[in-house]
N, C-alpha and C positions, 0 to 999 in steps of 0.2 A: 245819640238819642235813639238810633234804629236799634242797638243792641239793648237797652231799656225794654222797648215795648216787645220785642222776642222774648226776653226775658219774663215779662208779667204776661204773654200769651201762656208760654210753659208754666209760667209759677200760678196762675190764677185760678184755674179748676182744682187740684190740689188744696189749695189756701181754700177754696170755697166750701170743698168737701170735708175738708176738714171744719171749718165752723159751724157746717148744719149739724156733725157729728157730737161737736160740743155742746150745740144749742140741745140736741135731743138729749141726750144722755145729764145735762146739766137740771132740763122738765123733770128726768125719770127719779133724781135724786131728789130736786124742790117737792114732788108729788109723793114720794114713800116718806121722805120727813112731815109732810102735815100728814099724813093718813098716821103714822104713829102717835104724833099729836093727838092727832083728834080720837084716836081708842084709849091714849093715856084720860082724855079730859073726862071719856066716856067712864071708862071706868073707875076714875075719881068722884064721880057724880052717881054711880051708881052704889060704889061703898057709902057713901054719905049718907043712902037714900035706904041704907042696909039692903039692897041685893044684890045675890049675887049671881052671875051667868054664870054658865055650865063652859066651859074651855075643851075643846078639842085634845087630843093626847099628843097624837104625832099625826095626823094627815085628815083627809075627808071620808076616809073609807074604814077607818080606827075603833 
C-alpha cells in the first residue's frame, strides 16, 4: 500500500496539470464554436432583413 501512495504522490501533479490543460483548451474550443454561431445567426438575420456588412479583406489594417 506504501508503493500505491508514492506512486500517486509522483502521478498526481502530472494527472492534475494535465486536466486544467484540458479543461482550458476544451473553454477555448466550446467559446470559438458559439462565437461562429452566433455571427452565422447574425448574418442570417441580417440577409433576411436585406443588409448587408462591409467584411474585412485579410486583416485590421487591409
Amino acid at each position: 500500500m506504501e508503493n500505491f501512495w508514492t506512486y500517486f504522490e509522483v502521478l498526481a501533479p502530472s494527472i492534475g496539470v494535465g486536466l486544467v490543460f484540458w479543461l482550458a483548451i476544451r473553454a477555448i474550443f466550446r467559446a470559438d464554436r458559439n462565437e461562429r454561431a452566433a455571427e452565422i445567426q447574425v448574418r442570417e438575420e441580417a440577409s433576411q432583413q436585406g443588409v448587408q456588412r462591409d467584411e474585412p479583406t485579410s486583416g485590421p489594417h487591409s
